[in-house]
C-alpha positions as CSV (number, residue, x, y, z in Angstrom):
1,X,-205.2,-164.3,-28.1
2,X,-202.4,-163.4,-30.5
3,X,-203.3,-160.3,-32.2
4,X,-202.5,-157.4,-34.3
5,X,-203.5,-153.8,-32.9
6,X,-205.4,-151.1,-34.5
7,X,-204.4,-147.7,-34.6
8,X,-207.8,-146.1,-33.0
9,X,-207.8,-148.5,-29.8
10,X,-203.7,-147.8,-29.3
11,X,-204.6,-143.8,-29.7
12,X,-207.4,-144.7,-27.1
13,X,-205.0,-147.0,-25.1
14,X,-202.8,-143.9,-24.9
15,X,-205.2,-141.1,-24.0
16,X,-206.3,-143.1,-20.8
17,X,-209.1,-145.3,-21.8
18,X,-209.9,-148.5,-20.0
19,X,-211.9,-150.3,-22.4
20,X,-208.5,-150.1,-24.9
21,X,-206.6,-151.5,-21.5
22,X,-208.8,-154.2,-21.2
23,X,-208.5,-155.3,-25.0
24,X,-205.2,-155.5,-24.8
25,X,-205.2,-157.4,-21.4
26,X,-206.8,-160.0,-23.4
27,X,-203.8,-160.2,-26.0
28,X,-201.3,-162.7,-25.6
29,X,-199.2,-161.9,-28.3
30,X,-199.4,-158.2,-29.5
31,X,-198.4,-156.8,-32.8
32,X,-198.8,-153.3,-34.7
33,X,-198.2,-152.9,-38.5
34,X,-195.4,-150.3,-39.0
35,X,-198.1,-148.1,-40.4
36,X,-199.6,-148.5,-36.7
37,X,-196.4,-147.3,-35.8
38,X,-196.3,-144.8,-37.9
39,X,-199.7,-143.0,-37.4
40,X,-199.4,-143.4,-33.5
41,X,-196.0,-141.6,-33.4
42,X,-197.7,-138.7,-35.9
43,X,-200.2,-138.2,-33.7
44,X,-198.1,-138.1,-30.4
45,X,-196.6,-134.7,-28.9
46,X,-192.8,-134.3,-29.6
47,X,-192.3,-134.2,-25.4
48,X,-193.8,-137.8,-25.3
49,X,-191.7,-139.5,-28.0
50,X,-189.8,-141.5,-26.5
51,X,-192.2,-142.4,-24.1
52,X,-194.5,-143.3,-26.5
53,X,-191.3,-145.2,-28.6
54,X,-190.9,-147.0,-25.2
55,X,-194.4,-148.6,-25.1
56,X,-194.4,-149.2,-28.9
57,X,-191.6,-151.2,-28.8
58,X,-193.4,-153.8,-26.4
59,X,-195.3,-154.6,-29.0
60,X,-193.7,-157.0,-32.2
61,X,-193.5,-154.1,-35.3
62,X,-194.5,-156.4,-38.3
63,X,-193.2,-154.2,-41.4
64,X,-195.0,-154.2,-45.1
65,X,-194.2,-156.6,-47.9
66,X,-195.4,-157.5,-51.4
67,X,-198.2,-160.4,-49.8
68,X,-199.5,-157.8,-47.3
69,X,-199.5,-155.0,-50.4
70,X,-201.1,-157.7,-52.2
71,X,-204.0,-158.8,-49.5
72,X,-204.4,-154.7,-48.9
73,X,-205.0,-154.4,-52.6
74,X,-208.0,-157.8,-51.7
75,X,-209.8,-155.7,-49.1
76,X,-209.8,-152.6,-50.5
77,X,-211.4,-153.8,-54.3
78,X,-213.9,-155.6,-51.7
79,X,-214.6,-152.4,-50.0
80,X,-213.5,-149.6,-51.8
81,X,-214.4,-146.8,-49.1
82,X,-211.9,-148.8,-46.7
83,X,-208.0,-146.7,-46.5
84,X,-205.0,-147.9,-47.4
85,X,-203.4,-147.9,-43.9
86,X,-206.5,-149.2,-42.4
87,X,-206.2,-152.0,-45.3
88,X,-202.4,-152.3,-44.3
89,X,-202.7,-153.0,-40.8
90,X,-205.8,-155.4,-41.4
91,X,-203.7,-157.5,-44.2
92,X,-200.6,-157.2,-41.5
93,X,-202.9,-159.4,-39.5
94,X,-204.0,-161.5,-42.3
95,X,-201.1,-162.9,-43.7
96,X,-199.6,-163.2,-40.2
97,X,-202.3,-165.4,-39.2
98,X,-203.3,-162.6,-35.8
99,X,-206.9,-161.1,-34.6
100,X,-207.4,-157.9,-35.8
101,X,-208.5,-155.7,-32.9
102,X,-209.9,-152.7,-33.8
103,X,-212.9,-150.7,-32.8
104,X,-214.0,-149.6,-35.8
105,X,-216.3,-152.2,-37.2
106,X,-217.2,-150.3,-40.5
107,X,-215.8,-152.0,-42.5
108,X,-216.2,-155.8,-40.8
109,X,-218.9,-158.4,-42.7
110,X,-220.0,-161.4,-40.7
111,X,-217.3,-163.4,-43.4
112,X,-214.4,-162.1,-41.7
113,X,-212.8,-164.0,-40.0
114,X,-210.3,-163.5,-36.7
115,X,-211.5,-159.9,-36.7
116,X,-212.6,-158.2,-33.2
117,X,-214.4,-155.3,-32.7
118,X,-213.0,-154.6,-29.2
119,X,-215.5,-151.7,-28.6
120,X,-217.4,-149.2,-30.6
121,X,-216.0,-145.4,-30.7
122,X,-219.0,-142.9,-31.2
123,X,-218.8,-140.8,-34.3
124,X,-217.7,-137.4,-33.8
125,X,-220.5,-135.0,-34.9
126,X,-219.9,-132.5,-37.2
């Protein structure tokens, strides 16, 4: 499967869990949005940087442009709870024509298409 990677299972992927492995075992060709990017490097310690760099840059970093602003702006009027990175990366894999893996499937209607709900992460209580 060529796909585009969520944020969530690539935070999961790095933080040792084997269902985020398996997922992207599955993945022939993988991609991450440079928000991806982005928020995985944010959320990584400065002593694994370039570690983390390392593994990031075995993936193909698809950067922003006006038809992925423009299909962002599409999912989030049709869902308006939805965030704009989450609505980036999803329209990264839209107008490229990947699967969007994630495992968050809030957001996810039966219409939509190519999308993959590799696993469901429980919601933190509060």
């Amino acid at each position: 499967m060529n796909a585009l990677i969520d944020t969530g299972l690539l935070l999961d992927y790095l933080n040792g869990d084997v269902r985020a492995a398996d997922a992207l075992a599955r993945c022939k060709l993988r991609s991450i949005s440079a928000v991806t990017w982005l928020e995985v490097m944010s959320n990584c310690p400065r002593a694994l940087h370039e570690p983390t760099r390392g593994f990031l840059r075995s993936f193909e970093r698809l950067s922003a442009s006006e038809s992925i602003a423009d299909e962002a702006l599409r999912l989030m009027l049709e869902r308006p709870s939805l965030s704009i990175s989450r609505a980036m990366t999803w329209a990264s894999a839209n107008i490229n024509q990947l699967s969007f893996i994630t495992t968050d499937g809030r957001h996810i209607t039966p219409n939509d298409k190519n999308v993959v709900v590799a696993y469901v992460v429980a919601p933190t209580p509060v």
